[in-house]
N, CA, C and O atoms as CSV, one atom per row, in Angstrom:
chain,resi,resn,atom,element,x,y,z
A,1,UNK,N,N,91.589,-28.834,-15.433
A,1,UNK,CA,C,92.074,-27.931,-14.413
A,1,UNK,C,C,93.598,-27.903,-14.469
A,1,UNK,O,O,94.252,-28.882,-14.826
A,2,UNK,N,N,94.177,-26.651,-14.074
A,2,UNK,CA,C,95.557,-26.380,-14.000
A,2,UNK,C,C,96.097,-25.540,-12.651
A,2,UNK,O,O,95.563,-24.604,-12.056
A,3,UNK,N,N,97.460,-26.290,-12.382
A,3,UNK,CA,C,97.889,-25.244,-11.261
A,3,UNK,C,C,98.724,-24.169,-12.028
A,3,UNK,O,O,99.631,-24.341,-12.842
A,4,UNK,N,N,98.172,-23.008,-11.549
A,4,UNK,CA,C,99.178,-21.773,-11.640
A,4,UNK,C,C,99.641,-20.781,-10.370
A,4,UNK,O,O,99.037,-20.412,-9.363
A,5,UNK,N,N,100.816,-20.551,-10.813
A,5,UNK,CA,C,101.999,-19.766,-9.465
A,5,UNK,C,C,101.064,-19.074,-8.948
A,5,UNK,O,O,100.824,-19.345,-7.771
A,6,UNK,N,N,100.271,-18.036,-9.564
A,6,UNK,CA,C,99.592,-17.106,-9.282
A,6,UNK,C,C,98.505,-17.524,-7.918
A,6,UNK,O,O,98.285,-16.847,-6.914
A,7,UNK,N,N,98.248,-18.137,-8.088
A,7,UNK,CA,C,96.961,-18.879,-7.206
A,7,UNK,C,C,97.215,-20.055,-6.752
A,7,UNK,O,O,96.287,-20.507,-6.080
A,8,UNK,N,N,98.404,-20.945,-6.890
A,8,UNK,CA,C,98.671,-22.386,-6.322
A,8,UNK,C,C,99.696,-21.757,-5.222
A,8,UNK,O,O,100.785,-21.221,-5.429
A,9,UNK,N,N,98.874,-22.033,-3.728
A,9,UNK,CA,C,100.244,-22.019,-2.676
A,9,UNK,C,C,100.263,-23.167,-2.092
A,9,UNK,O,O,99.287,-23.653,-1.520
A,10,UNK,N,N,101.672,-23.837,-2.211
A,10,UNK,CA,C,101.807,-25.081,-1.783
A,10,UNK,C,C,101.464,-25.441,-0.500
A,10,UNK,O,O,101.664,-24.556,0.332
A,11,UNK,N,N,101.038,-26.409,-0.117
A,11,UNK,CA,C,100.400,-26.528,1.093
A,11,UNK,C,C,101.264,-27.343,2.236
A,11,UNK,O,O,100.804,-27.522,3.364
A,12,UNK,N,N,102.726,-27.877,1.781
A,12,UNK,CA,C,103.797,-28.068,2.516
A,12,UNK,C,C,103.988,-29.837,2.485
A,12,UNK,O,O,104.846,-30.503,3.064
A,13,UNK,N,N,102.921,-30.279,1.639
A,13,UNK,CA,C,102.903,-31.696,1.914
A,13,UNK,C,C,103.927,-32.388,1.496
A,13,UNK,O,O,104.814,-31.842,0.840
A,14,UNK,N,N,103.961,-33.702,1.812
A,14,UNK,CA,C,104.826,-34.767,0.615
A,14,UNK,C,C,103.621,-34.937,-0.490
A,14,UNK,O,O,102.566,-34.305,-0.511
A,15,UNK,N,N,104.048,-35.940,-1.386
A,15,UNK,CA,C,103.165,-36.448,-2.290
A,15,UNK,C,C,101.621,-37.041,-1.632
A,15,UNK,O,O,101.448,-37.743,-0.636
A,16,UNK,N,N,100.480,-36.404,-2.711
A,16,UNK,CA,C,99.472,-36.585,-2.200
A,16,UNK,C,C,98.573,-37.084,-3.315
A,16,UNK,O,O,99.103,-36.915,-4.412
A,17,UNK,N,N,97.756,-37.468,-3.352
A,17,UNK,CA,C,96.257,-37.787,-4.775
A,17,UNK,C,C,95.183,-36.763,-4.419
A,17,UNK,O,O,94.848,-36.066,-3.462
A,18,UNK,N,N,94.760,-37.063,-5.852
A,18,UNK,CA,C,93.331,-36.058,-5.358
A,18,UNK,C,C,92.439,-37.243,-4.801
A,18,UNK,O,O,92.304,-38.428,-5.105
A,19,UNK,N,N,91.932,-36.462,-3.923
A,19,UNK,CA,C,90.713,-37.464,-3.109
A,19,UNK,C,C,89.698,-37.416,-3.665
A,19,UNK,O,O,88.948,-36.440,-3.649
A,20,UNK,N,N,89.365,-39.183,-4.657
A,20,UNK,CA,C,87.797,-39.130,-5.595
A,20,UNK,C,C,87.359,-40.175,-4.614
A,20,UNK,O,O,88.011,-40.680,-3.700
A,21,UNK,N,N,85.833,-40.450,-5.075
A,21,UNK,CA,C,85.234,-41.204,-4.347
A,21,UNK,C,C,85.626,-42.780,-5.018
A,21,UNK,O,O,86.561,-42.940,-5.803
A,22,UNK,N,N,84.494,-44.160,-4.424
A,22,UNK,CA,C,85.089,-44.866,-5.469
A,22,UNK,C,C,84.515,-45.222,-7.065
A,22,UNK,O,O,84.830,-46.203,-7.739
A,23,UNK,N,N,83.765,-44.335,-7.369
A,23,UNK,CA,C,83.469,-43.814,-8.528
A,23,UNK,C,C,84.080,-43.000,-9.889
A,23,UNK,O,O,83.820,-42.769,-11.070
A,24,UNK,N,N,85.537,-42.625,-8.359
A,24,UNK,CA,C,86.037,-41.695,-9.262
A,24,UNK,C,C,85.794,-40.232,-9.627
A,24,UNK,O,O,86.381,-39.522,-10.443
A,25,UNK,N,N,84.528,-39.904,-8.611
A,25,UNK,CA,C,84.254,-38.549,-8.661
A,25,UNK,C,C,84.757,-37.729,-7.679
A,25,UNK,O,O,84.783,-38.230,-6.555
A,26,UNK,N,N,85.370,-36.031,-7.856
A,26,UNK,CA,C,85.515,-35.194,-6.868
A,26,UNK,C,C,84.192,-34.171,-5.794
A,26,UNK,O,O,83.475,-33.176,-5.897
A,27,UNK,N,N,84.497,-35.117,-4.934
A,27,UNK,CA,C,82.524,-33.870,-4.524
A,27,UNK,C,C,82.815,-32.791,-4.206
A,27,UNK,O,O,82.162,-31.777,-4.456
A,28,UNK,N,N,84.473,-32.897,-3.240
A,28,UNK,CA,C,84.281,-31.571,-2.249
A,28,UNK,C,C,85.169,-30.638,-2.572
A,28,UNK,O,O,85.900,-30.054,-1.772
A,29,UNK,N,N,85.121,-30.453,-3.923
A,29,UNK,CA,C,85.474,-29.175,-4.712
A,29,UNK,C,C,85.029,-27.627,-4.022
A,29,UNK,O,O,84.002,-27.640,-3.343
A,30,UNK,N,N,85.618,-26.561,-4.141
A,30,UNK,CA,C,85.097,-25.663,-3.590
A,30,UNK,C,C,85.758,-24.477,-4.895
A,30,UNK,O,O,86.863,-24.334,-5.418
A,31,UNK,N,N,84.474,-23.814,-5.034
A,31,UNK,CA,C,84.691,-22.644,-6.119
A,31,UNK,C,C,84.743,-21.586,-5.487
A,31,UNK,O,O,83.968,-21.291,-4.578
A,32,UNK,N,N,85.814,-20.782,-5.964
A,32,UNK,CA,C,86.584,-19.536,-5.386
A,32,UNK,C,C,85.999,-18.231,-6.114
A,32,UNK,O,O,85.370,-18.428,-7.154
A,33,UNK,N,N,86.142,-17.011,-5.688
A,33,UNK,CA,C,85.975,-16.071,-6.183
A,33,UNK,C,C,86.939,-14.544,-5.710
A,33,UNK,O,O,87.557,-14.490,-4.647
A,34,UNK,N,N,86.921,-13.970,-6.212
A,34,UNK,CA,C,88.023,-12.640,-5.965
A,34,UNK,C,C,89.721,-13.320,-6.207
A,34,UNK,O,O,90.681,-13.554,-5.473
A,35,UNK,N,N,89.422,-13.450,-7.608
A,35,UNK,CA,C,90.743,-13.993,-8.322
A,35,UNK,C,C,91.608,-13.154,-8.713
A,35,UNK,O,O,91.460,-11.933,-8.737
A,36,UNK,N,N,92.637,-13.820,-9.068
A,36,UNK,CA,C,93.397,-12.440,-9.621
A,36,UNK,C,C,92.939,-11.801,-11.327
A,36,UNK,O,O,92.265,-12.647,-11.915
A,37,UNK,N,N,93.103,-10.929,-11.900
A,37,UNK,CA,C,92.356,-10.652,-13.163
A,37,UNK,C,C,93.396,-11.584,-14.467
A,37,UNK,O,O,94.577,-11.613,-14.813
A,38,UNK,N,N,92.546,-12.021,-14.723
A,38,UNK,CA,C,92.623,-13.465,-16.087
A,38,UNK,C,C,92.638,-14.505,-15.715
A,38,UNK,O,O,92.916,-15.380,-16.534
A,39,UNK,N,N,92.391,-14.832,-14.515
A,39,UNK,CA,C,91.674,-16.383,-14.151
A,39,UNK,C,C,90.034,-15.986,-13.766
A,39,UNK,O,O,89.433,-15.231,-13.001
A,40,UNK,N,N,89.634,-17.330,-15.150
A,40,UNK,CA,C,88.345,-16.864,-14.907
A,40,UNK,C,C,87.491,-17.900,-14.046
A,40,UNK,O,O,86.339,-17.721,-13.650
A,41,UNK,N,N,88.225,-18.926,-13.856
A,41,UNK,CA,C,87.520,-20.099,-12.555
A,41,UNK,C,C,88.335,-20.532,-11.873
A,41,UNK,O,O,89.231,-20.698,-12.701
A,42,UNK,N,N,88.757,-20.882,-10.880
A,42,UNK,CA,C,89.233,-21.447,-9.671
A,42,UNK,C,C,88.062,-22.287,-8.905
A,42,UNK,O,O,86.880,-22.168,-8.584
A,43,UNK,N,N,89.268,-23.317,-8.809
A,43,UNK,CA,C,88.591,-24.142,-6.906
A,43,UNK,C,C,89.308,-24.907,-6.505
A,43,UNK,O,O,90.223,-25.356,-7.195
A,44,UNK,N,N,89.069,-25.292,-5.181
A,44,UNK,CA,C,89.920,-25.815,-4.319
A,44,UNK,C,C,90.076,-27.066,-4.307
A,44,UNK,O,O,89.033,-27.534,-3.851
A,45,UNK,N,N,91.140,-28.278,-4.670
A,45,UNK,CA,C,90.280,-29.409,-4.820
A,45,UNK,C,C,90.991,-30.494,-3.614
A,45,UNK,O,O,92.055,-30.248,-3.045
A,46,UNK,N,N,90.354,-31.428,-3.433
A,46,UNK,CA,C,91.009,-32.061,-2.195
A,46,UNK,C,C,91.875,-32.749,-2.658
A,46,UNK,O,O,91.722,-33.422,-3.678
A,47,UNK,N,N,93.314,-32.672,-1.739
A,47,UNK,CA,C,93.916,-33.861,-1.824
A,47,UNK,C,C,93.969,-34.676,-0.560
A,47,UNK,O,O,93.300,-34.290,0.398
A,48,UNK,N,N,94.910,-36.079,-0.435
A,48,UNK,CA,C,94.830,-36.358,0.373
A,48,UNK,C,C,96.194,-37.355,0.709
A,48,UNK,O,O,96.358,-38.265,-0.104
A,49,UNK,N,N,96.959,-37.283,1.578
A,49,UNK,CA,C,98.805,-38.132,1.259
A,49,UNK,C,C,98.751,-39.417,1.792
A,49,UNK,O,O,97.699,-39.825,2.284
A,50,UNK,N,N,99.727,-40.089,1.756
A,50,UNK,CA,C,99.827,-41.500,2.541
A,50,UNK,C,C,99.352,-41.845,4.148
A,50,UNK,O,O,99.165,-42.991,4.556
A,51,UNK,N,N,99.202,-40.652,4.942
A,51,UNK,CA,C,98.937,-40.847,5.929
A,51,UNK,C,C,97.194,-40.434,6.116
A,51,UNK,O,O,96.494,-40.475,7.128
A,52,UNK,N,N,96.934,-40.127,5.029
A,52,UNK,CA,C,94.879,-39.775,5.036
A,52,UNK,C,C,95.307,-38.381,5.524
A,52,UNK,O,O,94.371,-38.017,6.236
A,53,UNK,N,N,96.169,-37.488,5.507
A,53,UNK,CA,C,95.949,-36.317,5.526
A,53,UNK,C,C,95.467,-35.393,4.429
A,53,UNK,O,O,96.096,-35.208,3.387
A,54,UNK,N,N,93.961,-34.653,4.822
A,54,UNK,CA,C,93.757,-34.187,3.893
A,54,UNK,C,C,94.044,-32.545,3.385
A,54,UNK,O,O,93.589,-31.810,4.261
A,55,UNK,N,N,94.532,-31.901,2.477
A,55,UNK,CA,C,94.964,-30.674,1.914
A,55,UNK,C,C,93.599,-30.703,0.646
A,55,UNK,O,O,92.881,-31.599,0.203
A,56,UNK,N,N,93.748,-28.977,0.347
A,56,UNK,CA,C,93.010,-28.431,-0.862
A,56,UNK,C,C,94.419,-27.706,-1.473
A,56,UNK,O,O,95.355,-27.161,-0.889
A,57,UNK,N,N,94.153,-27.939,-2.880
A,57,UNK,CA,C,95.166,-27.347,-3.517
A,57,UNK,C,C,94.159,-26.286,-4.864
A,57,UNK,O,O,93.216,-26.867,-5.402
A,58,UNK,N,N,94.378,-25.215,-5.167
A,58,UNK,CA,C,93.732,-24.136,-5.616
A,58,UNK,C,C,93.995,-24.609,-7.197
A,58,UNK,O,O,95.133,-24.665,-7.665
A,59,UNK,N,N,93.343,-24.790,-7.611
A,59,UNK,CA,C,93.366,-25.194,-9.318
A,59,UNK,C,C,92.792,-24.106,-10.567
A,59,UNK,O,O,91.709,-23.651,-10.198
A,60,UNK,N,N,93.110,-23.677,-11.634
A,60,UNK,CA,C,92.321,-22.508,-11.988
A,60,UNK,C,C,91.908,-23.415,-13.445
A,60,UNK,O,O,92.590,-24.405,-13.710
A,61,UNK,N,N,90.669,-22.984,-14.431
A,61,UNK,CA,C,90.806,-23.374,-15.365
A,61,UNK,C,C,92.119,-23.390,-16.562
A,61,UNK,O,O,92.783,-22.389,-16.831
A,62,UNK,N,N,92.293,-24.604,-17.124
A,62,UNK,CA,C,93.466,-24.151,-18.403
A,62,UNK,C,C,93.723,-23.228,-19.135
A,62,UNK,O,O,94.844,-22.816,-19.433
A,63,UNK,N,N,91.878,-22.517,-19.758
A,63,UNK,CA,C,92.620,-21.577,-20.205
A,63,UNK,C,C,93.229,-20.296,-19.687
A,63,UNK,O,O,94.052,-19.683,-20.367
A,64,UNK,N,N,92.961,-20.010,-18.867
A,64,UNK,CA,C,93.795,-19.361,-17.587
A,64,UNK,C,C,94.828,-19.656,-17.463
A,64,UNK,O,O,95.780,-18.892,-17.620
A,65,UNK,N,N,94.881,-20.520,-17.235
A,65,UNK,CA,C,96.726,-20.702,-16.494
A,65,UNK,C,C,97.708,-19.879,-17.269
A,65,UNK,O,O,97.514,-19.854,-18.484
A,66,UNK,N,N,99.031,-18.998,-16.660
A,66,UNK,CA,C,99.420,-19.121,-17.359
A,66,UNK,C,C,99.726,-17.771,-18.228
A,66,UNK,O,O,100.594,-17.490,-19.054
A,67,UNK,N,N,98.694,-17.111,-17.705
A,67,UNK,CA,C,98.517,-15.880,-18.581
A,67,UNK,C,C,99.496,-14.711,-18.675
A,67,UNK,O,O,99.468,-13.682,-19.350
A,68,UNK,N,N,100.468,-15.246,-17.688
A,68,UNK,CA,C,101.219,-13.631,-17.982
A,68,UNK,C,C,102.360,-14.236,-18.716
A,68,UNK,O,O,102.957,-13.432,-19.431
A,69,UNK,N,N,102.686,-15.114,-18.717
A,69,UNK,CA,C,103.640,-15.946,-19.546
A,69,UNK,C,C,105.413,-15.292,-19.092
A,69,UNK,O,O,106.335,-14.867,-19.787
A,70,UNK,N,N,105.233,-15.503,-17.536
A,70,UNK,CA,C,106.282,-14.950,-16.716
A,70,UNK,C,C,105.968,-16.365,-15.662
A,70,UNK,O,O,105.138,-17.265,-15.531
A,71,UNK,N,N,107.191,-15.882,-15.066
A,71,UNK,CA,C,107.409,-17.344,-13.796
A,71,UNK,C,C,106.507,-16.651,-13.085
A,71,UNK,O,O,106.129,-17.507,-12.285
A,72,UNK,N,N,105.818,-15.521,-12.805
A,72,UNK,CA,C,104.541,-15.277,-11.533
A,72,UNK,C,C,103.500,-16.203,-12.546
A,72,UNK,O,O,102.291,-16.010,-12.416
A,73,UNK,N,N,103.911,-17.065,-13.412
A,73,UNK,CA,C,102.244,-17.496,-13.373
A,73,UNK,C,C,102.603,-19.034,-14.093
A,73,UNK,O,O,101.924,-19.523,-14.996
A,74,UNK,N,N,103.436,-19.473,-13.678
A,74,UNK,CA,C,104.329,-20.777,-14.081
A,74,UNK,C,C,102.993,-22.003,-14.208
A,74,UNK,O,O,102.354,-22.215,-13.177
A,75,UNK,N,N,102.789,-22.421,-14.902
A,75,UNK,CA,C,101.827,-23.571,-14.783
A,75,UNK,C,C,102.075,-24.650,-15.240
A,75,UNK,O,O,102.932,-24.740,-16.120
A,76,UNK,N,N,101.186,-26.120,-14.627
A,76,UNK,CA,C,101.457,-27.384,-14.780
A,76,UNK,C,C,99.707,-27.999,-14.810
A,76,UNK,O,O,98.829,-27.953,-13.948
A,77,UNK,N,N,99.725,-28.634,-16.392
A,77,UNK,CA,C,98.451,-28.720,-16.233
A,77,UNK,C,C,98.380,-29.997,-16.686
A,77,UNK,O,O,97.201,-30.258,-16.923
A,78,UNK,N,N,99.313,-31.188,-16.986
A,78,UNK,CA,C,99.478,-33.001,-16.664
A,78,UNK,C,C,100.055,-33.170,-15.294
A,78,UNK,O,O,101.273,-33.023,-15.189
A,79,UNK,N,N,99.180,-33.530,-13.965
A,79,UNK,CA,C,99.715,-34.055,-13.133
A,79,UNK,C,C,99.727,-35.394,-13.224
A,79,UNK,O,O,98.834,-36.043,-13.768
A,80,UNK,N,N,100.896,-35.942,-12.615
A,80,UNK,CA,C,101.485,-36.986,-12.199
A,80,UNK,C,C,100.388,-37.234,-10.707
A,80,UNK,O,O,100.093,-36.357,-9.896
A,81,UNK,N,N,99.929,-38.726,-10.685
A,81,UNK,CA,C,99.607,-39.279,-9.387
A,81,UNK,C,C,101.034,-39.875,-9.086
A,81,UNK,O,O,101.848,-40.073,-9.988
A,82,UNK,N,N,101.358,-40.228,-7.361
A,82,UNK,CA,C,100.794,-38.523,-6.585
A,82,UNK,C,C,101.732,-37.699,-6.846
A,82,UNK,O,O,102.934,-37.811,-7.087
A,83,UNK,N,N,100.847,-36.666,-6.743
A,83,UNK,CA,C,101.706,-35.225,-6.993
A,83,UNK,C,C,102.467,-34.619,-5.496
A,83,UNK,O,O,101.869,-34.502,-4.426
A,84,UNK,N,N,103.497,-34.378,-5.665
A,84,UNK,CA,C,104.781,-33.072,-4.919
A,84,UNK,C,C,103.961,-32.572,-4.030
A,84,UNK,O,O,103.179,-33.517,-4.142
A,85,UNK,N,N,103.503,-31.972,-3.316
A,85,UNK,CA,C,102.796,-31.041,-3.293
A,85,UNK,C,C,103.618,-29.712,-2.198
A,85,UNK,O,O,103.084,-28.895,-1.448
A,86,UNK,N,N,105.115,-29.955,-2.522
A,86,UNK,CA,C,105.897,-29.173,-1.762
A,86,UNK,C,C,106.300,-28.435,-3.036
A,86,UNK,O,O,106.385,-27.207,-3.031
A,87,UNK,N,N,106.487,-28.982,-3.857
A,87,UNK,CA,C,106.990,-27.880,-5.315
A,87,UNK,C,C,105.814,-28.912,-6.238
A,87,UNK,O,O,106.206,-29.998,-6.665
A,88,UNK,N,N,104.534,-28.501,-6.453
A,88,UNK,CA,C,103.154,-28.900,-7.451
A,88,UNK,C,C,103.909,-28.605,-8.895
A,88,UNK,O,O,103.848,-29.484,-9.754
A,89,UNK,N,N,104.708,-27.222,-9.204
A,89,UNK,CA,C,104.842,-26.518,-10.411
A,89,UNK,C,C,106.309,-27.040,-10.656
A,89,UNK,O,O,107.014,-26.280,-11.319
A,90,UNK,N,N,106.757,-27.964,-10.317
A,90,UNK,CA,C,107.984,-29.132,-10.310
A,90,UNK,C,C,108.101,-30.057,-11.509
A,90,UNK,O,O,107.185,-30.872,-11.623
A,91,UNK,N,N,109.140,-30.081,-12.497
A,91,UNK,CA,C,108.577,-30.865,-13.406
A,91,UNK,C,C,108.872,-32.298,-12.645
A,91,UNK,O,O,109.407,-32.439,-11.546
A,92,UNK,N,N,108.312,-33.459,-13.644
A,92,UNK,CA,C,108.546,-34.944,-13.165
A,92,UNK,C,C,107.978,-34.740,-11.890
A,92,UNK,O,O,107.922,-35.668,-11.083
């Protein structure tokens, strides 16, 4: 999964993780639809910051990301734990 400009709106946080179980799995993924045209999957995935607040941040598949190859579609698809989540498309 990758964030792109197009479909990633920051959700205002400080640094957050994605929220897995302790397995390591994501359950409460949520798949999106009425995308913009050349993302062909999206979903929402949880995060969650130092204080257990939890956010969804909009993720699209890789090969998507990216596609107009303009800053409207800026993508970052190695996140760093935890991630920004005030500028996600932030390098470092």
């Amino acid at each position: 999964m990758a964030l792109d400009r197009s479909i990633t709106k920051p959700p205002g946080a400080t640094a957050a993780t994605v929220q897995a179980d302790t397995d390591g799995f994501v359950d409460a993924v949520e798949v999106r639809e009425g995308l913009p045209e050349g993302i062909r999957f999206a979903m929402d995935v949880p995060f969650v910051d130092g204080h257990g607040k939890r956010f969804f941040v909009r993720m699209c598949d890789c090969a998507s990301a990216g596609r107009t190859w303009s800053e409207d579609s800026a993508l970052r698809v190695w996140l760093p734990q935890p991630l920004n989540l005030e500028e996600p498309l932030a390098g470092k």
